[in-house]
N, CA, C and O of each residue as an XYZ file, in Angstrom:
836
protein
N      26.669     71.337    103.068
C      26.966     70.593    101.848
C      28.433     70.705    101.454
O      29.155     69.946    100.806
N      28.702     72.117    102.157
C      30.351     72.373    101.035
C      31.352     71.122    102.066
O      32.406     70.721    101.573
N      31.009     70.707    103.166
C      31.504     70.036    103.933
C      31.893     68.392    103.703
O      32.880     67.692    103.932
N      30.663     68.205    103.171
C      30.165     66.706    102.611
C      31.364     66.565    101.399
O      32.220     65.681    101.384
N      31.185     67.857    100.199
C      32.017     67.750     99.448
C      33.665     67.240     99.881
O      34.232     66.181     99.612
N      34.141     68.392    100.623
C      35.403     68.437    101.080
C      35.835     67.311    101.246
O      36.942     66.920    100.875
N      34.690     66.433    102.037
C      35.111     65.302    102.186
C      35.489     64.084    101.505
O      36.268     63.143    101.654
N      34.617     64.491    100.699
C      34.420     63.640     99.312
C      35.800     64.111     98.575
O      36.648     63.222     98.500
N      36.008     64.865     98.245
C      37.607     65.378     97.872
C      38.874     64.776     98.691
O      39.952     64.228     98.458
N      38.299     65.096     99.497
C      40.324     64.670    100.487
C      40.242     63.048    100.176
O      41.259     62.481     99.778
N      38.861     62.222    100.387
C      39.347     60.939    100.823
C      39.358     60.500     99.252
O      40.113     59.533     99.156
N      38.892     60.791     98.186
C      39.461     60.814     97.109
C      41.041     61.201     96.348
O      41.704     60.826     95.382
N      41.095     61.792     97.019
C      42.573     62.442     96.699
C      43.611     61.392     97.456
O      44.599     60.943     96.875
N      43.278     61.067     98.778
C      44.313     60.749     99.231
C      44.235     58.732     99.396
O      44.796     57.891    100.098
N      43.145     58.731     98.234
C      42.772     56.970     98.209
C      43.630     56.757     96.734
O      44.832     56.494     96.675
N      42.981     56.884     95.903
C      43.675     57.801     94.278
C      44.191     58.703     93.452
O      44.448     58.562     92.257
N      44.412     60.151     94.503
C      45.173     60.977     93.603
C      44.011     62.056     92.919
O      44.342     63.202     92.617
N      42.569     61.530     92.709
C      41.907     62.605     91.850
C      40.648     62.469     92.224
O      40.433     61.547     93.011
N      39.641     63.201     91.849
C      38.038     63.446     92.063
C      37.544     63.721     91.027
O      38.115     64.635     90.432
N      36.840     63.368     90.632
C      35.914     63.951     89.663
C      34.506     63.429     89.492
O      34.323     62.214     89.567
N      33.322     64.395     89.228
C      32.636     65.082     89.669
C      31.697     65.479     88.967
O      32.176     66.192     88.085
N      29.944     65.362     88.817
C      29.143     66.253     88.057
C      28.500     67.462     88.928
O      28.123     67.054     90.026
N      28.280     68.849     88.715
C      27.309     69.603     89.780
C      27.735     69.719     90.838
O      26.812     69.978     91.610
N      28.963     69.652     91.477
C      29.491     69.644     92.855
C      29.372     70.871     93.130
O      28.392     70.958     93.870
N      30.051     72.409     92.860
C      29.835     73.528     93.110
C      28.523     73.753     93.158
O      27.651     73.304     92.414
N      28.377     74.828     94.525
C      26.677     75.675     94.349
C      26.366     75.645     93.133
O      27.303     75.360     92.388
N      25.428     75.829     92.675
C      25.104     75.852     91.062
C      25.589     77.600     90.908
O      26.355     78.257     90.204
N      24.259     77.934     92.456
C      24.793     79.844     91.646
C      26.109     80.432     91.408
O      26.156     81.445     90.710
N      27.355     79.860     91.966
C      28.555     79.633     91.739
C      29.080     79.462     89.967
O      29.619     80.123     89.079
N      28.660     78.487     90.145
C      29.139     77.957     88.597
C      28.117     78.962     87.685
O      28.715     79.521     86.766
N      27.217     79.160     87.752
C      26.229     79.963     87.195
C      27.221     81.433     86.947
O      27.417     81.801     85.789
N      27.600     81.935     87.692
C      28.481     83.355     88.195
C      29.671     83.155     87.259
O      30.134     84.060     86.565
N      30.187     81.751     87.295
C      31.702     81.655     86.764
C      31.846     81.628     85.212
O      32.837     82.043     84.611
N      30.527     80.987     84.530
C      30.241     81.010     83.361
C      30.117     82.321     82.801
O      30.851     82.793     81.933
N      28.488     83.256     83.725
C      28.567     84.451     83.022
C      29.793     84.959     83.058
O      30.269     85.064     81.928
N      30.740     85.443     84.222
C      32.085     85.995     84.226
C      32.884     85.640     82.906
O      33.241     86.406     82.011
N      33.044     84.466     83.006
C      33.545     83.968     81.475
C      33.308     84.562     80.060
O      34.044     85.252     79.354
N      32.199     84.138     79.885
C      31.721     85.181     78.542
C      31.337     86.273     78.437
O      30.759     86.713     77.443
N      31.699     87.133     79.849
C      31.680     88.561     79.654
C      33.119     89.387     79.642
O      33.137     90.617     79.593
N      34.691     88.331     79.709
C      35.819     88.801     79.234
C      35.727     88.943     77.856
O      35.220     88.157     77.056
N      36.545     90.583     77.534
C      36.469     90.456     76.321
C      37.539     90.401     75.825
O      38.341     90.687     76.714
N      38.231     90.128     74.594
C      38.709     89.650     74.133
C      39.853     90.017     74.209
O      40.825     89.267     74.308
N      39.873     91.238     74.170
C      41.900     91.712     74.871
C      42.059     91.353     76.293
O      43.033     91.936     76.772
N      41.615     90.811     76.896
C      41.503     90.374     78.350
C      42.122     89.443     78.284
O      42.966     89.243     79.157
N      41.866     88.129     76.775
C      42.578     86.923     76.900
C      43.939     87.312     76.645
O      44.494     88.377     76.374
N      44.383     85.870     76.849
C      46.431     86.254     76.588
C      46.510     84.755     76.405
O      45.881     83.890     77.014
N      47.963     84.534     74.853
C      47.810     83.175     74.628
C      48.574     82.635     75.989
O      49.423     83.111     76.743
N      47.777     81.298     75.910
C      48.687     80.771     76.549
C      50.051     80.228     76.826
O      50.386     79.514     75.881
N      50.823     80.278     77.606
C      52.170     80.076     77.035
C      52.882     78.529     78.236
O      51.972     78.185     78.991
N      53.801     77.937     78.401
C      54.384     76.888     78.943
C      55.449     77.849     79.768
O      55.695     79.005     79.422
N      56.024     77.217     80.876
C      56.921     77.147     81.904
C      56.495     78.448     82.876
O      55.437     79.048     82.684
N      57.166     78.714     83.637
C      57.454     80.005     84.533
C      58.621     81.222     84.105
O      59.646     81.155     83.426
N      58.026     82.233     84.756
C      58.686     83.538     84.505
C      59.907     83.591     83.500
O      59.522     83.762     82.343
N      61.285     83.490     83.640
C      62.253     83.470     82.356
C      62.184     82.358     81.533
O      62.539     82.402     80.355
N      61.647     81.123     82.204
C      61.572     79.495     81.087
C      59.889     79.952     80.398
O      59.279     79.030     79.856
N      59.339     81.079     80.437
C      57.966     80.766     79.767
C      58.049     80.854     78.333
O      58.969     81.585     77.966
N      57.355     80.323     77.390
C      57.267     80.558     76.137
C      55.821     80.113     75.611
O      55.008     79.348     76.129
N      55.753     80.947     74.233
C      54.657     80.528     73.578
C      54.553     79.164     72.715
O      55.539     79.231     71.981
N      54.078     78.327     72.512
C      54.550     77.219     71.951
C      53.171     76.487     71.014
O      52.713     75.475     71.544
N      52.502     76.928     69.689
C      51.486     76.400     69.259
C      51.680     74.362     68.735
O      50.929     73.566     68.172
N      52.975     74.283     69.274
C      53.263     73.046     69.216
C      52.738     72.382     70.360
O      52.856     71.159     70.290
N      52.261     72.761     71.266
C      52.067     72.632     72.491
C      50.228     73.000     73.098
O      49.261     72.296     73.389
N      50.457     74.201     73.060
C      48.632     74.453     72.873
C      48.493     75.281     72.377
O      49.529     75.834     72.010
N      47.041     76.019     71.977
C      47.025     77.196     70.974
C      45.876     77.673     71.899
O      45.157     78.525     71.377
N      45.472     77.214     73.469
C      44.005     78.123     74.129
C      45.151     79.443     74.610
O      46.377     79.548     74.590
N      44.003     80.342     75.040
C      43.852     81.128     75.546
C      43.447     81.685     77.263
O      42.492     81.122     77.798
N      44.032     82.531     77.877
C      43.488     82.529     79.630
C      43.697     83.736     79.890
O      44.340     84.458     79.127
N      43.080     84.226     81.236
C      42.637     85.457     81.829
C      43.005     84.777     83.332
O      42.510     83.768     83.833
N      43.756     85.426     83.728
C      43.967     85.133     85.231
C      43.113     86.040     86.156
O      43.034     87.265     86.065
N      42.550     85.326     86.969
C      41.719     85.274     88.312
C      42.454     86.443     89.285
O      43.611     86.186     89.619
N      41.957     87.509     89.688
C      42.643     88.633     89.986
C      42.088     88.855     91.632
O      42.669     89.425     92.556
N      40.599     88.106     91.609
C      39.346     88.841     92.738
C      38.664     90.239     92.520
O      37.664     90.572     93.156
N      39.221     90.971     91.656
C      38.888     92.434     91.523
C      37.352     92.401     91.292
O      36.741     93.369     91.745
N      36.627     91.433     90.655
C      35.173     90.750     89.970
C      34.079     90.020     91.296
O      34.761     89.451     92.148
N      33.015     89.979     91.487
C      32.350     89.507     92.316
C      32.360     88.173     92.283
O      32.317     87.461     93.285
N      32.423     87.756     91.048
C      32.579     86.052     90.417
C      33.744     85.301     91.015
O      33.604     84.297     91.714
N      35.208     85.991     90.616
C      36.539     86.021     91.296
C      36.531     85.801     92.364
O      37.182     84.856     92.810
N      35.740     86.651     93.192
C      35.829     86.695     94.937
C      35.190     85.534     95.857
O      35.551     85.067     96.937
N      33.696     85.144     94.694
C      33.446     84.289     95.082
C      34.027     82.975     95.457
O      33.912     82.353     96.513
N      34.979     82.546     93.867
C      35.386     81.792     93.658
C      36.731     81.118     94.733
O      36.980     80.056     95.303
N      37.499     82.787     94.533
C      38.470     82.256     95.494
C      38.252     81.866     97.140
O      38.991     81.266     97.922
N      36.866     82.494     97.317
C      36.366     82.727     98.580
C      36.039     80.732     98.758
O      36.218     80.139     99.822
N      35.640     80.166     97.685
C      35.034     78.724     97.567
C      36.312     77.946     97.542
O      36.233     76.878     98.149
N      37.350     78.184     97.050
C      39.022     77.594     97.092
C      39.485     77.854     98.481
O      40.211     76.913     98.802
N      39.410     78.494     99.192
C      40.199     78.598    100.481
C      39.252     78.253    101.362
O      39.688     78.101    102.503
N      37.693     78.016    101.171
C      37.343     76.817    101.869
C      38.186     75.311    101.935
O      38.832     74.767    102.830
N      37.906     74.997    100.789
C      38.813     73.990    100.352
C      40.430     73.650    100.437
O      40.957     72.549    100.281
N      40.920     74.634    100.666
C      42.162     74.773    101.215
C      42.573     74.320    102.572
O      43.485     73.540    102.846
N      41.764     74.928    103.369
C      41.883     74.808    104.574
C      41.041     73.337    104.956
O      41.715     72.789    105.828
N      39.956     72.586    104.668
C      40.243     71.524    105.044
C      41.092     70.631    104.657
O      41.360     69.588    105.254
N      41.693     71.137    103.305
C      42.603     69.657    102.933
C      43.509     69.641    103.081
O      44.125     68.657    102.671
N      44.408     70.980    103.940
C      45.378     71.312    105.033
C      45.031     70.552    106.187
O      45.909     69.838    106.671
N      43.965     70.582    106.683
C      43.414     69.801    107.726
C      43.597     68.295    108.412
O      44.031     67.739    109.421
N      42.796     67.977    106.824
C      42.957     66.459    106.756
C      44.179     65.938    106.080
O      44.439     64.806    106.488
N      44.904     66.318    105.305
C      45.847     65.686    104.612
C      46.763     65.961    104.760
O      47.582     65.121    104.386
N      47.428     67.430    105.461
C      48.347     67.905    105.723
C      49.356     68.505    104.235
O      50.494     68.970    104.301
N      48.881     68.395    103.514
C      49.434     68.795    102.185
C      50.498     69.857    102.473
O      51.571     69.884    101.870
N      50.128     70.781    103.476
C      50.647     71.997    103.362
C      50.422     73.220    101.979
O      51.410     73.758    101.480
N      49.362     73.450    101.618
C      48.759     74.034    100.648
C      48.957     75.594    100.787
O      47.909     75.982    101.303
N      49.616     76.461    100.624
C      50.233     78.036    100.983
C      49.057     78.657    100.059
O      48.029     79.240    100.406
N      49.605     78.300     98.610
C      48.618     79.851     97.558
C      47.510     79.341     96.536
O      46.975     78.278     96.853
N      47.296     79.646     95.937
C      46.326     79.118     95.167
C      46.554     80.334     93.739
O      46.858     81.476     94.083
N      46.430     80.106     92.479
C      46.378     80.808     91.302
C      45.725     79.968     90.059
O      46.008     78.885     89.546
N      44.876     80.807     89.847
C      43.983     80.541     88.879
C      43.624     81.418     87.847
O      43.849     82.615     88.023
N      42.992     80.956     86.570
C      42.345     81.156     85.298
C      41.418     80.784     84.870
O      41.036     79.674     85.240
N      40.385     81.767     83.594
C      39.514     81.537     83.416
C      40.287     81.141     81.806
O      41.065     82.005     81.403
N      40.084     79.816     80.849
C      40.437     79.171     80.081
C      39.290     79.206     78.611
O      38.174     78.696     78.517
N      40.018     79.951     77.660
C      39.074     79.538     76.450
C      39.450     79.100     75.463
O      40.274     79.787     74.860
N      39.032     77.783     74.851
C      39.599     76.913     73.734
C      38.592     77.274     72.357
O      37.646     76.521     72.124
N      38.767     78.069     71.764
C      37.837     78.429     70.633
C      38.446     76.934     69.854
O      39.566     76.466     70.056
N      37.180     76.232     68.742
C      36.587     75.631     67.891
C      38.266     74.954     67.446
O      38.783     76.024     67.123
N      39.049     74.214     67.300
C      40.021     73.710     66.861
C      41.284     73.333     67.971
O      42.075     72.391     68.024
N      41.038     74.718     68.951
C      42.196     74.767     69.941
C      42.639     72.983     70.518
O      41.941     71.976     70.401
N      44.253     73.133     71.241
C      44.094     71.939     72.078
C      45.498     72.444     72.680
O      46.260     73.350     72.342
N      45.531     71.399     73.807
C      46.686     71.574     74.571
C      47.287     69.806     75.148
O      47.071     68.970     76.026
N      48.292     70.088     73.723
C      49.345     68.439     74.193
C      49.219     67.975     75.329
O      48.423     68.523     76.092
N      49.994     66.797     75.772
C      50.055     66.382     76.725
C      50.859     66.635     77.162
O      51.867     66.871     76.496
N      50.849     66.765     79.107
C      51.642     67.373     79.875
C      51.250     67.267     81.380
O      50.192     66.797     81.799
N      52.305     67.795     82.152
C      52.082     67.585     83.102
C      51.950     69.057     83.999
O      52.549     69.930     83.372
N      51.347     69.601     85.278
C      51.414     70.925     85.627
C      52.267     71.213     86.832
O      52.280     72.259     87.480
N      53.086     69.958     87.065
C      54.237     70.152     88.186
C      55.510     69.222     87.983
O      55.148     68.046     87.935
N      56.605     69.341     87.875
C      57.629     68.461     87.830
C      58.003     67.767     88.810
O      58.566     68.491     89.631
N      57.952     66.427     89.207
C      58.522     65.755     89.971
C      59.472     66.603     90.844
O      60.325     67.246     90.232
N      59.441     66.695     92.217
C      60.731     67.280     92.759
C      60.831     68.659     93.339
O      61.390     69.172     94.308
N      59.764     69.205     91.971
C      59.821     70.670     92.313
C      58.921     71.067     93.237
O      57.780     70.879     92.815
N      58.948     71.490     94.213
C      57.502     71.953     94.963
C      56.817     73.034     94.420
O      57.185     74.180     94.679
N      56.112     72.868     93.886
C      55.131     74.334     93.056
C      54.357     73.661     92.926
O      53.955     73.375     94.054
N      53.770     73.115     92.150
C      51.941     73.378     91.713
C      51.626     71.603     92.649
O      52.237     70.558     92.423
N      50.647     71.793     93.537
C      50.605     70.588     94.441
C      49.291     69.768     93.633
O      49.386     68.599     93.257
N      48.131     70.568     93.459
C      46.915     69.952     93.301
C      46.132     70.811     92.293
O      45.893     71.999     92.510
N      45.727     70.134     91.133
C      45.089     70.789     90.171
C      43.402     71.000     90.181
O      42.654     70.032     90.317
N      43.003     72.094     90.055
C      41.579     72.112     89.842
C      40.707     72.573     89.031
O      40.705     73.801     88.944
N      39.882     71.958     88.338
C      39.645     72.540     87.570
C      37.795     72.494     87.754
O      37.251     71.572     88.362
N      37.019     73.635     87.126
C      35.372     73.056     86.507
C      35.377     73.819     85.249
O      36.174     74.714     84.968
N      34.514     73.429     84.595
C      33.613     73.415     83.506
C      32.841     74.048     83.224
O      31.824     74.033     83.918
N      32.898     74.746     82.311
C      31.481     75.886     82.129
C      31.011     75.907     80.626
O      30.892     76.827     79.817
N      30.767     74.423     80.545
C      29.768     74.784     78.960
C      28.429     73.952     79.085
O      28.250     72.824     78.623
N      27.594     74.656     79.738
C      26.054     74.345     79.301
C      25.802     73.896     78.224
O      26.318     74.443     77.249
N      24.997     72.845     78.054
C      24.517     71.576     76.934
C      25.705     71.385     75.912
O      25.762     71.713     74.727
N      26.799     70.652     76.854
C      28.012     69.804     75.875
C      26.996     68.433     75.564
O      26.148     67.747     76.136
N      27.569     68.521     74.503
C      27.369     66.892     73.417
C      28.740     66.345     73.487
O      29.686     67.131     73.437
N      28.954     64.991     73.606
C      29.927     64.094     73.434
C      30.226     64.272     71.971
O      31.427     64.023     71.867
N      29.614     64.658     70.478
C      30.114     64.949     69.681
C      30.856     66.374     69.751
O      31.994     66.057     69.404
N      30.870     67.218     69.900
C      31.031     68.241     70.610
C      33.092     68.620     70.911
O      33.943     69.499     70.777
N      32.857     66.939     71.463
C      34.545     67.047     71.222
C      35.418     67.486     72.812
O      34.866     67.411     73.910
N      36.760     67.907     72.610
C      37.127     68.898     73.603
C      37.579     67.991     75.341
O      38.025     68.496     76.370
N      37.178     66.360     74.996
C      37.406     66.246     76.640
C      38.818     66.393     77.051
O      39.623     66.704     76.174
N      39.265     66.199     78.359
C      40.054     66.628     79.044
C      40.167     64.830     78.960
O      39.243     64.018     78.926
N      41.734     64.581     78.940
C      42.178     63.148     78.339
C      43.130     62.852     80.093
O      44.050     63.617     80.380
N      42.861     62.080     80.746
C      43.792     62.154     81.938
C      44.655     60.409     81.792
O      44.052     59.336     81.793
N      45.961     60.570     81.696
C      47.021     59.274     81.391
C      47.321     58.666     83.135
O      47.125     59.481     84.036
N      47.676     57.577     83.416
C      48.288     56.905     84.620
C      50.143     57.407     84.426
O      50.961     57.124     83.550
N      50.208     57.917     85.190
C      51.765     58.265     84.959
C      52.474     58.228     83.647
O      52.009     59.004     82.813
N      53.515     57.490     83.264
C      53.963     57.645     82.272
C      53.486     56.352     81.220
O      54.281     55.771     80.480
N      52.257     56.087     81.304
C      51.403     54.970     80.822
C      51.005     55.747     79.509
O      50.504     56.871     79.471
N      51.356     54.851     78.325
C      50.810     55.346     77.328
C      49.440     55.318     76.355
O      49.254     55.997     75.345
N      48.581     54.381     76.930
C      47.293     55.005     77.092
C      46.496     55.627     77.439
O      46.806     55.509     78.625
N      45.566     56.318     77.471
C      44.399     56.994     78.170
C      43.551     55.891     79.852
O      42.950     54.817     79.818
N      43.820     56.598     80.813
C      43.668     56.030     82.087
C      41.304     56.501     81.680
O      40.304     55.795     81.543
N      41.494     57.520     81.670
C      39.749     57.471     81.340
C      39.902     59.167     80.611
O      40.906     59.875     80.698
N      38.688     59.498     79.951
C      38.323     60.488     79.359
C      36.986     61.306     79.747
O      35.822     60.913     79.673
N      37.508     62.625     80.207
C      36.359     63.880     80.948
C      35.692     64.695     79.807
O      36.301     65.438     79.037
N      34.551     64.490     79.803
C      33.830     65.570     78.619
C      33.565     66.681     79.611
O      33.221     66.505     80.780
N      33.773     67.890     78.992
C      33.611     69.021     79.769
C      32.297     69.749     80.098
O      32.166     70.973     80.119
N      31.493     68.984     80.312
C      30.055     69.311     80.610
C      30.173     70.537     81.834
O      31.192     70.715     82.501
N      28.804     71.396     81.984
C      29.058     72.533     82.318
C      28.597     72.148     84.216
O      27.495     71.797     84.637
N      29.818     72.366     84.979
C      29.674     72.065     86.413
C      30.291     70.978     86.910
O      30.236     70.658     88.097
N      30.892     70.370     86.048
C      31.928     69.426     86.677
C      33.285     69.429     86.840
O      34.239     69.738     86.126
N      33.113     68.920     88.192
C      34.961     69.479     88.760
C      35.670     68.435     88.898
O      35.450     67.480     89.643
N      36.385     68.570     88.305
C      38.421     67.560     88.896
C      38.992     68.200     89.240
O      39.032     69.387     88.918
N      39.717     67.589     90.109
C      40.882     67.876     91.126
C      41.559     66.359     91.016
O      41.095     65.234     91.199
N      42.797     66.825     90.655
C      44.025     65.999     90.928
C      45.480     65.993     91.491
O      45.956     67.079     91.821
N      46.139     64.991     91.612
C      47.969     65.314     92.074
C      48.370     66.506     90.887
O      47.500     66.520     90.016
N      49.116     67.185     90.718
C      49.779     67.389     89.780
C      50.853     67.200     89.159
O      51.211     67.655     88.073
N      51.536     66.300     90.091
C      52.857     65.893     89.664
C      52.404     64.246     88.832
O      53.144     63.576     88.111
N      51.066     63.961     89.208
C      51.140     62.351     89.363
C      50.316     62.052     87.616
O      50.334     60.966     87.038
N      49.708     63.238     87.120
C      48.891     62.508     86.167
C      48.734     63.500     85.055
O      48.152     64.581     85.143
N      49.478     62.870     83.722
C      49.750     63.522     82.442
C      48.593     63.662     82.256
O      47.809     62.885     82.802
N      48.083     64.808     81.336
C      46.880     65.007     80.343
C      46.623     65.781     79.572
O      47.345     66.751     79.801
N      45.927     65.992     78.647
C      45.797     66.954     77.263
C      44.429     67.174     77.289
O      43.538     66.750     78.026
N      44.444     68.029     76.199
C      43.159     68.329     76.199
C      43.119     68.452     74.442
O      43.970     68.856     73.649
N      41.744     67.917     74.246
C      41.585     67.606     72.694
C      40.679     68.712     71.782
O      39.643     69.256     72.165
N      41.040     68.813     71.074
C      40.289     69.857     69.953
C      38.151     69.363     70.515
O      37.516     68.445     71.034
N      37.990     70.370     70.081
C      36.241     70.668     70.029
C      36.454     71.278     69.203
O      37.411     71.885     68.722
N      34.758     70.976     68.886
C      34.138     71.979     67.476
C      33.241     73.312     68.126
O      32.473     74.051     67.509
N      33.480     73.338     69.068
C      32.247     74.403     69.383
C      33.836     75.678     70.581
O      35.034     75.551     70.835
N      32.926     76.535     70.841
C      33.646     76.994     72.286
C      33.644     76.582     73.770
O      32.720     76.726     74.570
N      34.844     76.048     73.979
C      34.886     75.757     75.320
C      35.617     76.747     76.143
O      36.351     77.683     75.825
N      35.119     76.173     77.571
C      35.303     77.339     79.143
C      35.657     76.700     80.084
O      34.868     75.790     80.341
N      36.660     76.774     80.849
C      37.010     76.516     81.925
C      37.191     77.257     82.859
O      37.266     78.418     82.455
N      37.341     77.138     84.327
C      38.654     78.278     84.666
C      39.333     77.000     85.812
O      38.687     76.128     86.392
N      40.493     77.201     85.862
C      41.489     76.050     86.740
C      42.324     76.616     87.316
O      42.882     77.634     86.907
N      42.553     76.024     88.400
C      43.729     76.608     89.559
C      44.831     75.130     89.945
O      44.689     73.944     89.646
N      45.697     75.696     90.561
C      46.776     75.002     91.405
C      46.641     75.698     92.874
O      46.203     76.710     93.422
N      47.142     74.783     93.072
C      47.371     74.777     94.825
C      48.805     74.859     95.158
O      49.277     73.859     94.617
N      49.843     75.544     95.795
C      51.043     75.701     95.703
C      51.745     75.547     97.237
O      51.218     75.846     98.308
N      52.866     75.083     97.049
C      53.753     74.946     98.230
C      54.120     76.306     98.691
O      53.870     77.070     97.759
N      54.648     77.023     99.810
C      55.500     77.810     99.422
C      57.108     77.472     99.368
O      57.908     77.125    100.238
N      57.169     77.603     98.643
C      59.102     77.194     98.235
C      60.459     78.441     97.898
O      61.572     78.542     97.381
N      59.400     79.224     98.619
C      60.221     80.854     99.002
C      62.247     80.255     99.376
O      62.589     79.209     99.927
N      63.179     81.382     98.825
C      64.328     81.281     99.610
C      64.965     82.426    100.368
O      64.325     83.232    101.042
N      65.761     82.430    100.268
C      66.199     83.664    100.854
C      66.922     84.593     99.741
O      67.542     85.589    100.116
N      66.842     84.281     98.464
C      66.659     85.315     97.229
C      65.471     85.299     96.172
O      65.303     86.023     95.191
N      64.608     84.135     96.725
C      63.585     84.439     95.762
C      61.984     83.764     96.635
O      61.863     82.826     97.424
N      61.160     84.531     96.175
C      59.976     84.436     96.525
C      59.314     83.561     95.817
O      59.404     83.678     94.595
N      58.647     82.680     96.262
C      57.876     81.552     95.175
C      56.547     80.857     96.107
O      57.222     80.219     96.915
N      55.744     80.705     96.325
C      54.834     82.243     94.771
C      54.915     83.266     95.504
O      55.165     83.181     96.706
N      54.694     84.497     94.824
C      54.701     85.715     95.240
C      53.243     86.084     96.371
O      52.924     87.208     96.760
N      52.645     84.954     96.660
C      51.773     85.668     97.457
C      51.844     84.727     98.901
O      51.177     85.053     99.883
């Protein structure tokens, strides 16, 4: 099955740029990623903040969630990353992306949170190649709130709108497609990764793994 998927991913990706998805992960997967989720506790989270290492900052102009980065140290973790470098390696395969690292988070938007619009790679820069994300809130309501808003480039409408129902995955370009994410009334869960070039030099390491 994880095969069928893959496939379903690359020729999506490389027809339009994105996938998205209800129930695609094993369930016991997503099942694992949820409990993991609501068993961080609360000094675990860290706000979230914008840019990389010396450009990072906190910015509630910007978003006000919260994240826990993906370490593997956790059985959930191991799984997870163990389910990403499946995925890695065929879409190295087929697409040639050249896909090096992968880094990820587990994402919590308590009852008001949101995160502007934006993009998770800059034109030009080689760092974050392909975004991924699933969902972990069992019985979302469309009142409920919270979808994930995805724009056509620098198009200033809404291209379509993702309610974050619990098990559904996107994957997109990251350079290619602005998006925000909108206030909910309840608690929402994610956890999302990038896919990374390596863009190492000969004074600096990028990414570090």
């Amino acid at each position: 099955m994880e095969a069928v998927l893959f496939a379903q991913i690359a020729e999506a990706i490389y027809d339009k740029g994105y996938f998205v998805a209800d129930q695609t992960l094993p369930l016991a997967l997503t099942e694992t990623l949820y409990q993991q989720a609501l068993s961080i506790q609360a000094y675990q989270f860290h706000r979230a903040g914008v840019g990389r290492d010396e450009n990072h900052l906190l910015s509630e102009a910007v978003r006000t969630d919260e994240v826990c980065w993906v370490t593997g140290e956790s059985p959930a973790g191991q799984a997870w990353l163990q389910w990403v470098a499946g995925l890695q390696d065929y879409l190295n395969s087929r697409l040639f992306l050249g896909l090096f690292s992968f880094e990820s988070h587990f994402a919590h938007f308590a009852p008001g949170d949101y995160y502007k619009r934006h993009v998770d790679a800059f034109k030009g820069e080689a760092n974050r190649v392909l975004s991924l994300i699933v969902y972990l809130n069992p019985d979302w309501n469309v009142e409920d709130g919270g979808e994930l808003v995805i724009y056509a480039g620098e198009a200033e409408g809404a291209m379509f709108r993702i309610s974050p129902n619990f098990g559904k995955l996107v994957v997109f370009l990251s350079e290619e497609f602005p998006h925000e994410v909108l206030p909910a009334s309840r608690d929402r869960y994610s956890i999302a990764g990038w896919f990374r070039l390596n863009s190492s030099t000969a004074v600096r390491v990028d990414p570090p793994t």
